[in-house]
TISEKOL-179979 format. One record per residue: x, z, y of N, C-alpha, C in turn; residue in one letter. Coordinates in steps of 0.05 Angstrom, whole numbers, plus 5000, padded with zeros to 4 digits. Example, Ala and Ser with C-alpha at 12.3 -4.5 7.8 and 13.67 -1.06 7.14 Angstrom:
// residues 2
526451564886524651564910526451564934A 525751424955527351434979525851575001S 
This chain:
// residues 488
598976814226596876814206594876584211X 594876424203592776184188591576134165X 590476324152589276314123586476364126X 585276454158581776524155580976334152X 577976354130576876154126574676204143X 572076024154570776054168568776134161X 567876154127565776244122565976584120X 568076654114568776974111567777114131X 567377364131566077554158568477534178X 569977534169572577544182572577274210X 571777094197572076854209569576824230X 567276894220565076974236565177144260X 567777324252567677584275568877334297X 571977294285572977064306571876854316X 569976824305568576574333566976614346X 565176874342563477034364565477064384X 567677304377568977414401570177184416X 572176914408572676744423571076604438X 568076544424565976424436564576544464X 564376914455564077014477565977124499X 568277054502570577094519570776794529X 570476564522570376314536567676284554X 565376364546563276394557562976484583X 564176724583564976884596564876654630X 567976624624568876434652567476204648X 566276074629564975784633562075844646X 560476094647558576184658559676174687X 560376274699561076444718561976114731X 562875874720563375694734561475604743X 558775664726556875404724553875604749X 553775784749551676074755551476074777X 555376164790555376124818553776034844X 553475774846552875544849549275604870X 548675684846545275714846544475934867X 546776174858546476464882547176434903X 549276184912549776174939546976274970X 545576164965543976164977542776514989X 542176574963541176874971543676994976X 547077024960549277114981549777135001X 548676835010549376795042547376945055X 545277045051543177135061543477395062X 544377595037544577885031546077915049X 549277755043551677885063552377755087X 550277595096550577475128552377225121X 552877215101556076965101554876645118X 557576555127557376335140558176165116X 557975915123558675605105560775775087X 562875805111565775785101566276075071X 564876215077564576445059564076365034X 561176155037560076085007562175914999X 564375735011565875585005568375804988X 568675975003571076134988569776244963X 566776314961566376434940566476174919X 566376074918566775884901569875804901X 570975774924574175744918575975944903X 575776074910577276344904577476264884X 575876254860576576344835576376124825X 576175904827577675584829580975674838X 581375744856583875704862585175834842X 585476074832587376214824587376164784X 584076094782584475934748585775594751X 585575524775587175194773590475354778X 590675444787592975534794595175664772X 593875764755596275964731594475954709X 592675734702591475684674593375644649X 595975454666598375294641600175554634X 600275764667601576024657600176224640X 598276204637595476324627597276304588X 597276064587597875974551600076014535X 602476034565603976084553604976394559X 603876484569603776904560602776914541X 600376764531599276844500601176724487X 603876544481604676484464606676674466X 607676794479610576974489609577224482X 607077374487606277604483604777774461X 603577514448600677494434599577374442X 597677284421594577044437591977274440X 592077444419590477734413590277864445X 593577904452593578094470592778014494X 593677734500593077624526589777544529X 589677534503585977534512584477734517X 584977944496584678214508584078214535X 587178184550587478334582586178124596X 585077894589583677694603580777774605X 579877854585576677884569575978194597X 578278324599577778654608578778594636X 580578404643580278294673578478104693X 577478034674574577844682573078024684X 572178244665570178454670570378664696X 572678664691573078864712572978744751X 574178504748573278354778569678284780X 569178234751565278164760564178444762X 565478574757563878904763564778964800X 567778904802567478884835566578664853X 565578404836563578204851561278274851X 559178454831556578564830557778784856X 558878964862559079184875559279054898X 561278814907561578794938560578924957X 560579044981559079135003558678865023X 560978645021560878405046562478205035X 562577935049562977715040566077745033X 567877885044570377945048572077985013X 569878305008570778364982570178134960X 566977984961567477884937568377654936X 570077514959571377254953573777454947X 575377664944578177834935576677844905X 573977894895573777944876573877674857X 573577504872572377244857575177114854X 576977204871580177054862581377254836X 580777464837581977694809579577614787X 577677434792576077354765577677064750X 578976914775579976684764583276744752X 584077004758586376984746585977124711X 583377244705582277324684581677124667X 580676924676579576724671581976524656X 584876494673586676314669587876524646X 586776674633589076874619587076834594X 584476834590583276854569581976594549X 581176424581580376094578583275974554X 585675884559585675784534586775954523X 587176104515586876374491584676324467X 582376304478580376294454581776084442X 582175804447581975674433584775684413X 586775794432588775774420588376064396X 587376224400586976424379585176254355X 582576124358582475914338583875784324X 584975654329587975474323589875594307X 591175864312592475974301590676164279X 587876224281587376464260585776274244X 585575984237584175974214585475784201X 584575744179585775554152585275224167X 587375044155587574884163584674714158X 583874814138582774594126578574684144X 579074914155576475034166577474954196X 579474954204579374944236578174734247X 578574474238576974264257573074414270X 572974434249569874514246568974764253X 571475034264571175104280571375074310X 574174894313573774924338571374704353X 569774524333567974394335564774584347X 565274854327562875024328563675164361X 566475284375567175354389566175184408X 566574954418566374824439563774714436X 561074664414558974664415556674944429X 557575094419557375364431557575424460X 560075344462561575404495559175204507X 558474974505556674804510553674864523X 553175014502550175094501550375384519X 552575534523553475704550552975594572X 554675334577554175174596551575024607X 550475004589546674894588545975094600X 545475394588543575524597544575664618X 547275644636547775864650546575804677X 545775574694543675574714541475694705X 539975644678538075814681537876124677X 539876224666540476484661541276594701X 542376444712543076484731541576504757X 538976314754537276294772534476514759X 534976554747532676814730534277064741X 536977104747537977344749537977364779X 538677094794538177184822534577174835X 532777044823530077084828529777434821X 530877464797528877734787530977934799X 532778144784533878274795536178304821X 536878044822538677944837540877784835X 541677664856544977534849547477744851X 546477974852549878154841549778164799X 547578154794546778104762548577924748X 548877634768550377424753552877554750X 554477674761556477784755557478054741X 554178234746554978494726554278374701X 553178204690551678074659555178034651X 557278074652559577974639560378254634X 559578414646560778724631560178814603X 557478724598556578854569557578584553X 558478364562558478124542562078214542X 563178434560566578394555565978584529X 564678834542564279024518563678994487X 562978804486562278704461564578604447X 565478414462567678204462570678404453X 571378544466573678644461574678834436X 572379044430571879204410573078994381X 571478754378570778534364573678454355X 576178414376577578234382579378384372X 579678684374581278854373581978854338X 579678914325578779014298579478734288X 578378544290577678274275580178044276X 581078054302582077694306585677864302X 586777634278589277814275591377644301X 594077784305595277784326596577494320X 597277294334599177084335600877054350X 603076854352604576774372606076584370X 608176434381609276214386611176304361X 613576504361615676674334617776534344X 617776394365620176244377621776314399X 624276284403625276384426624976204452X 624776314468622576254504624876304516X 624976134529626476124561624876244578X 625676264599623476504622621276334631X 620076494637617176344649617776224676X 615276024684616175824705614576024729X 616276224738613776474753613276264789X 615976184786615876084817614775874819X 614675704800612375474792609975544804X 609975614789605875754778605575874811X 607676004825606376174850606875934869X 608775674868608475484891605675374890X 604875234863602275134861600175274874X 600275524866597475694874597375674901X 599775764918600975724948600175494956X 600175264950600375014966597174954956X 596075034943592574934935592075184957X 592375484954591475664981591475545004X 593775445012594075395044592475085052X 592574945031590974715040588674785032X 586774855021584274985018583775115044X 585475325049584275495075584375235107X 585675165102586174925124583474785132X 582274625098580374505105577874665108X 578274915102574675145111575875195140X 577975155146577875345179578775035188X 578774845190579374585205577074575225X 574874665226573374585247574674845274X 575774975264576575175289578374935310X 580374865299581474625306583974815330X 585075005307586575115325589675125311X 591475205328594775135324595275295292X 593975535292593875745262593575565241X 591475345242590675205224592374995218X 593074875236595274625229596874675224X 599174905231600475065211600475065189X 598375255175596675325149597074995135X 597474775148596474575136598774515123X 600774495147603674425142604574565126X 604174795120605975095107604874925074X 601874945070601374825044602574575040X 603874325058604674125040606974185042X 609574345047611474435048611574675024X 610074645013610174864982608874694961X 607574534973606874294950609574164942X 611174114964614573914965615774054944X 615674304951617674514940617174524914X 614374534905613374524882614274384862X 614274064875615373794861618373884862X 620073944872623274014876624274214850X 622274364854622574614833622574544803X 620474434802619274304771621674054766X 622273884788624973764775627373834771X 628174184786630674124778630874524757X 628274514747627974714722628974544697X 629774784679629274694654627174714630X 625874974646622775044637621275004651X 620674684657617774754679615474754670X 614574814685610775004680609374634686X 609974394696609974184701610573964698X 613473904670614973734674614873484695X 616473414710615673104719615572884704X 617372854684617972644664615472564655X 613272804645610772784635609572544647X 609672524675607372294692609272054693X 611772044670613071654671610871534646X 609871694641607671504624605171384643X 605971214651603870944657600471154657X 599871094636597071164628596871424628X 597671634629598771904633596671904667X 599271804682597971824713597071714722X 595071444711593071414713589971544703X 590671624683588371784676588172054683X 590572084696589772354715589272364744X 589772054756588171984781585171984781X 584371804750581071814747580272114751X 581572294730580372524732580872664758X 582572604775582072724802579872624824X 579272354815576872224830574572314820X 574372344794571172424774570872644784X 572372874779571973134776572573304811X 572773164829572473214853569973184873X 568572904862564972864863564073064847X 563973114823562873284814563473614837X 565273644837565873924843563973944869X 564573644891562873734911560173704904X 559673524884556173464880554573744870X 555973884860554974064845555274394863X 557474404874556174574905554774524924X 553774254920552674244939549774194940X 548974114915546873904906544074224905X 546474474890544374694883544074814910X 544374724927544974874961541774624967X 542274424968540174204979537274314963X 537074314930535374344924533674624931X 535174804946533575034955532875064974X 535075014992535275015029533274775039X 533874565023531374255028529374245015X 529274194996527674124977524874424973X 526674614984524774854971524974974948X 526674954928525975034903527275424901X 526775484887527475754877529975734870X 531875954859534175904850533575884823X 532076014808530576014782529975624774X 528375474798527175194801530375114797X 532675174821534374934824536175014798X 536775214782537775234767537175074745X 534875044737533474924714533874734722X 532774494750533474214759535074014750X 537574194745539974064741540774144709X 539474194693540274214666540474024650X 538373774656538773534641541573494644X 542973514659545373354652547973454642X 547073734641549173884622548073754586X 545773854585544073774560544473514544X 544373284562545873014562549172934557X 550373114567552673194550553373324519X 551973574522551773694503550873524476X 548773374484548073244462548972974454X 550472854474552072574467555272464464X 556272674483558972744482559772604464X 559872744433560972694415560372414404X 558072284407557072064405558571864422X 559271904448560771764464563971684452X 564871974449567672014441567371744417X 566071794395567071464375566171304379X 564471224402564970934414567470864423X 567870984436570570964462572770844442X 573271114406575471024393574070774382X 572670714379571970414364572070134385X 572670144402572469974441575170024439X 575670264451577270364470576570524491X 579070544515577570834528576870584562X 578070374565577170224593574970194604X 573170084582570070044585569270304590X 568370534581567570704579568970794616X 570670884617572771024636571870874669X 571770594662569470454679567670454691X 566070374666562570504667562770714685X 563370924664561471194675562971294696X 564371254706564271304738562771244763X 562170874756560070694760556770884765X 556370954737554271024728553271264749X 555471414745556371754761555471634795X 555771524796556371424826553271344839X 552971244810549571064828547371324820X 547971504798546071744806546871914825X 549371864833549872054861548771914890X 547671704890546471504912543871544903X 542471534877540271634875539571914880X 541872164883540672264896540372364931X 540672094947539372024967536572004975X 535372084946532372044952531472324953X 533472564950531572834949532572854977X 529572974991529673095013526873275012X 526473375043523573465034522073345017X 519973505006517973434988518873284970X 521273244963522273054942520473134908X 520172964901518973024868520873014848X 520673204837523173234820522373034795X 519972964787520172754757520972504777X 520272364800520572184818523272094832X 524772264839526072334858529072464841X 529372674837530272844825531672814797X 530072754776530472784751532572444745X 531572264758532272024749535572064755X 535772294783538772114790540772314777X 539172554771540672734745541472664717X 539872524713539572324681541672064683X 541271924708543271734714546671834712X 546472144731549272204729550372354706X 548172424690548772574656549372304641X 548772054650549071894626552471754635X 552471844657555971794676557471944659X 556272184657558872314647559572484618X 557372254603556772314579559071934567X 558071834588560771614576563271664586X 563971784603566871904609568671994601X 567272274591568272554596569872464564X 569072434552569772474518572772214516X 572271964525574371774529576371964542X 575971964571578372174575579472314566X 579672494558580672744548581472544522X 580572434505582572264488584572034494X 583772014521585571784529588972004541X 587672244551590472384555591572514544X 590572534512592672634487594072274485X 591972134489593771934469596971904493X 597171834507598271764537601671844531X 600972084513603972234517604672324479X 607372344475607172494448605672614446X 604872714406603672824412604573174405X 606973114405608673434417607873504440X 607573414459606773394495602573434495X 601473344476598073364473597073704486X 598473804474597574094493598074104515X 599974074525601274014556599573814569X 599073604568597773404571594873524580X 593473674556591073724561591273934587X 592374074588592974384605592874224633X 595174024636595373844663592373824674X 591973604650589273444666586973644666X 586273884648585474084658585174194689X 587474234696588674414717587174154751X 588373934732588573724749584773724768X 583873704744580773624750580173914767X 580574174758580374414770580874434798X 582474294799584574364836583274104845X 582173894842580273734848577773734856X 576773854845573874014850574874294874X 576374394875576774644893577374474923X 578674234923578674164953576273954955X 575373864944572873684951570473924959X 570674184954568574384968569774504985X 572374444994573474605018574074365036X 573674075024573373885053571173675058X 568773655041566773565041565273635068X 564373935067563274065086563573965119X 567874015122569373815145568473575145X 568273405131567873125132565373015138X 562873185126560673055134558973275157X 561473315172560073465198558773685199X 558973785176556274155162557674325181X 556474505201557074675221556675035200X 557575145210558175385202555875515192X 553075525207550275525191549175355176X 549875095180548874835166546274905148X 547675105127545475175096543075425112X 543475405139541375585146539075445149X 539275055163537374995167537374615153X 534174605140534074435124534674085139X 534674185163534873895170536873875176X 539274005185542873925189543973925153X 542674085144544074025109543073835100X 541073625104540473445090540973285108X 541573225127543573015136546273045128X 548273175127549573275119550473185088X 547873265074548073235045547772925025X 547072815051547172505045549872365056X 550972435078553172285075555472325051X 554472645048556772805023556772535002X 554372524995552972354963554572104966X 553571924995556071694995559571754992X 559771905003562871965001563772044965X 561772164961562272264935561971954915X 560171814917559971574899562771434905X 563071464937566071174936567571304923X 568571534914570571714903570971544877X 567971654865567771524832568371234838X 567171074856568270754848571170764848X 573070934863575370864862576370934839X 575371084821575971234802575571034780X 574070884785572270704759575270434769X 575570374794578170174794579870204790X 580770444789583570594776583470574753X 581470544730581670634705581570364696X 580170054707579569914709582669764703X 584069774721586369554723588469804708X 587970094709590770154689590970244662X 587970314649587770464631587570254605X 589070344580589270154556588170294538X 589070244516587670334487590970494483X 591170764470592870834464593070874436X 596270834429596870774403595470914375X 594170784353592770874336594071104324X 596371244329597471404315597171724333X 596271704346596571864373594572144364X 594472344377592372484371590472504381X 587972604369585072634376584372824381X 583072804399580973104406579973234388X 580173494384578373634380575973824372X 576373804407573073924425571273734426X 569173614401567873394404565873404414X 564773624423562073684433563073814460X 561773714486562773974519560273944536X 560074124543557274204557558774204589X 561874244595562074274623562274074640X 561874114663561773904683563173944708X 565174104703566974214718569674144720X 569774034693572773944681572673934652X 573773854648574673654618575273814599X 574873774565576174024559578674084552X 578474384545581674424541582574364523X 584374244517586074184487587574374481X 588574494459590474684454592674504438X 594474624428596074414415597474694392X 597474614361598674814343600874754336X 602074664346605774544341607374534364X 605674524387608574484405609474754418X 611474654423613274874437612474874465X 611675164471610775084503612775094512X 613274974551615575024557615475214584X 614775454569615175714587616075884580X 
C-alpha cells in the first residue's frame, strides 16, 4: 500500500508514530553522554563501565542494523517496528531499573538491538505507506523532525539528570513507546518486500557483532595488559577474517564484497570511518570534560553543545545543493579540515574556561565541519554504486560510521593514558582530554586526504538523498531504498 496522502489523518497518524519510534533511539544516542557522570557516581562505575555504557548499545545497533531492514521486508515493516518500538521500551525500563553498572550495560546492548529493528523501519514504513507524489516531503518532514529530537535531547537529558535523575533519560521512552505503538497498530498499514527471500545472512550479522565485541572489549580491558586480553584481541580479528570469508562465499550476504570494487564506494567509506570516529570520541568525551573540568551541570553541558546539532539542523540541506552544484571533493575536504581545527580549538576549555570565549567558538567551528560534510556524503554514497544497491549503500556506510564511533570510545581512553578513575579527577581528564582532541583532529585530516585524492563527482543520473535536513552527529543518515531487493 502506497496511496497515503500526507495531508489525510491517516498520513498524519504515520509520521507522528514513525517520527516517534526514530526518536526514540536517536535520543537515547545523543542523552547518554551527559548522564555519564552522575552514573559513574550512583553506581561506583569505573572509566571502563561508562565506556560500555555507551558501547553496548553501539555495538549491537552497528552490528544487526542491515539485519534490522531486512526482517521488516521478510516479515512486515508494521511488524518489525512494532517489536522494535516495545523492545527498546522494554530494555530502557531495565536501564531506569538497574541496581549496578553490570545490569545496565546488559540493558543498554538489548536497547541497541531494539534500536537496529525499528531505526530503519520508520523510514522504510514511510516509503512504502505514502503516495508517490507526497513522499519526498514526507520523508523530508521525518528527518527534519528526527533533527529537532536530536537538538533538544542534551537538553531534555541534562534537565532529566539535574532534576529527577539519570535513570529518567531512559524511563522517558516508555510513555513515548506507549503512545507510539497503539498509533502504529490502528494507523500505519502493513508492507513488505511480496518477494521471494533467500535465508537471512544470520551468521553474517552474528560474525560482525562478534568481531566489533571482542575488539571493543580488548581495547576497555588493554590496560590490564593480561594474556585474557590478547586473546580477546586475536579471537576478534579471527571473526572479523571469518566475516570477510563468509560474505564472499554467500549468495545472500548481509555485506556483499563486490559492493566496495567501486573506487568511490570505499573511499567514501574510509572518510566516514575517519569523520565519524572523532566525532564518536569527541562527543563522549567532550560532555565528560565539560563537567568533570570545566564545572558545568549536566543540564549546563547538555545545552553547551547544542549549537552544533542546531548548525546542522539548520544548514544541512543548504550544504547538500552546494555540494550537487561543485560536487562532493571540496566540501568532503573542507569539513573535515574545518571539524578538525574546532576540535584543536577545543584545547582551550579547561578550568574556568568561558564558554562565549573558549567553548562556543570551537563548537560553532565543528558545527560548521559538519554541516559541510555530512550532506555531500551521504550523496556521494548513493551516487558510488547503482542505484538498485542505494539502500544497501546507505545501510553500509550507516553501520560503517556506527562501528567507528564504538571503537574510537573503547580506544581513545587506552591511547591517551585515562586510568580507570581518570573522570574522577579534573586534572588527569584534562590532560588526557587534550591529547584525545589532537588525535581526534589528525583522524579528520586523514579523512579530509582521503577524500581529497579519491573522491569525484558521481554520475548525474545517480540517486539523491532524501533525508535533506539531519540533526545527528553520530552518523550519517539512513537511506532507505523503495525498489531494491534486499539481499537477505
Amino acid at each position: 500500500m502506497s496511496d497515503v496522502r500526507l495531508a489525510s489523518p491517516r498520513g498524519k497518524w504515520i509520521l507522528l508514530t514513525t517520527i516517534l519510534g526514530s526518536s526514540m533511539a536517536l535520543l537515547d544516542s545523543t542523552v547518554v553522554n551527559v548522564a555519564l557522570p552522575r552514573i559513574g557516581r550512583d553506581l561506583d562505575a569505573d572509566l571502563a563501565a561508562l565506556q560500555w555504557t555507551v558501547n553496548a548499545y553501539m555495538l549491537t545497533l552497528a552490528g544487526l542494523i542491515l539485519l534490522g531492514g531486512s526482517l521488516g521486508d521478510r516479515y512486515g515493516r508494521r511488524k518489525v517496528f512494532v517489536v522494535g518500538v516495545v523492545w527498546f521500551a522494554a530494555a530502557s525500563l531495565l536501564c531506569g531499573l538497574a541496581p549496578n553498572a553490570e545490569v545496565l550495560i546488559a540493558a543498554r546492548a538489548l536497547q541497541g538491538v531494539g534500536g537496529a529493528l525499528l531505526t530503519p523501519g520508520s523510514l522504510a514504513l514511510i516509503q512504502a505507506s505514502f503516495h508517490a507524489d507526497d513522499r519526498g516531503r514526507a520523508v523530508g518532514l521525518w528527518s527534519g523532525f528526527g533533527g529537532v529530537g536530536a537538538a533538544v535531547g542534551p537538553f531534555v537529558g541534562g534537565w532529566l539528570v539535574d532534576g529527577p535523575g539519570w535513570r529518567w533519560v531512559f524511563l522517558l521512552n516508555v510513555p513515548l513507546a506507549l503512545v507510539c505503538v497503539p498509533v502504529a497498530l490502528r494507523h500505519v498499514p502493513e508492507s513488505g518486500d511480496g518477494r521471494a527471500h533467500t535465508r537471512f545472512d544470520v551468521l553474517g550479522a552474528v560474525l560482525a557483532a562478534v568481531a566489533l565485541a571482542l575488539v571493543t572489549y580488548a581495547l576497555i580491558e588493554a590496560r590490564a595488559a593480561t594474556v585474557a586480553v590478547a586473546l580477546t584481541a586475536v579471537a576478534g580479528l579471527v571473526a572479523a577474517v571469518a566475516f570477510v570469508y563468509v560474505e564472499k562465499r554467500r549468495d545472500d550476504p548481509m555485506m556483499p564484497p563486490d559492493i566496495f570494487a567501486s573506487r568511490q564506494f570505499t573511499a567514501v567509506n574510509l572518510v566516514t570511518l575517519c569523520v565519524y570516529a572523532a566525532l564518536g570520541g569527541f562527543f563522549f568525551l567532550a560532555a565528560l570534560q565539560l563537567q568533570v573540568v570545566v564545572g558545568y551541570s549536566a543540564l549546563g553541558a547538555g545545552v553547551a553543545l547544542l549549537p552544533t546539532t542546531v548548525l546542522m539542523l539548520l544548514l544541512s540541506a543548504r550544504s547538500g545543493e552546494l555540494a550537487e552544484r561543485i560536487g562532493p571533493r571540496v566540501p568532503l575536504t573542507v569539513g573535515p579540515l574545518l571539524a578538525a581545527a574546532g576540535m584543536l580549538l577545543m584545547l582551550r576549555v579547561g578550568p574556568g574556561a568561558s564558554y562565549a570565549w573558549d567553548v562556543l567558538p570551537a563548537l560553532l567551528v565543528l558545527g560548521l565541519g559538519l554541516v559541510t560534510l555530512v550532506a555531500p556524503l551521504t550523496a556521494t554514497v548513493l551516487g558510488s554504486v547503482s542505484t538498485a544497491r542505494a539502500g544497501l549503500a546507505s545501510g553500509i556506510n550507516n553501520a560503517a560510521a556506527r562501528a567507528a564511533g564504538l571503537i574510537a570510545v573503547a580506544a581513545l581512553p587506552l591511547l591517551t593514558g585515562m586510568g580507570e578513575e581518570a573522570y574522577r579527577s579534573a586534572t588527569a581528564f584534562d590532560e588526557a582530554f587534550g591529547r584525545a582532541m589532537a588525535m581526534c583532529a589528525g583522524v579528520l585530516v586523514v579523512g579530509a586526504v582521503v577524500a581529497f585524492v579519491s573522491v569525484r563527482r558521481p554520475p548525474e543520473d545517480c540517486r539523491r538523498p532524501e533525508c535533506r535536513t539531519h540533526g545527528s552527529v553520530l552518523a550519517p543518515p539512513l537511506e532507505g531504498d523503495r525498489a531494491r531487493k534486499r539481499l537477505a
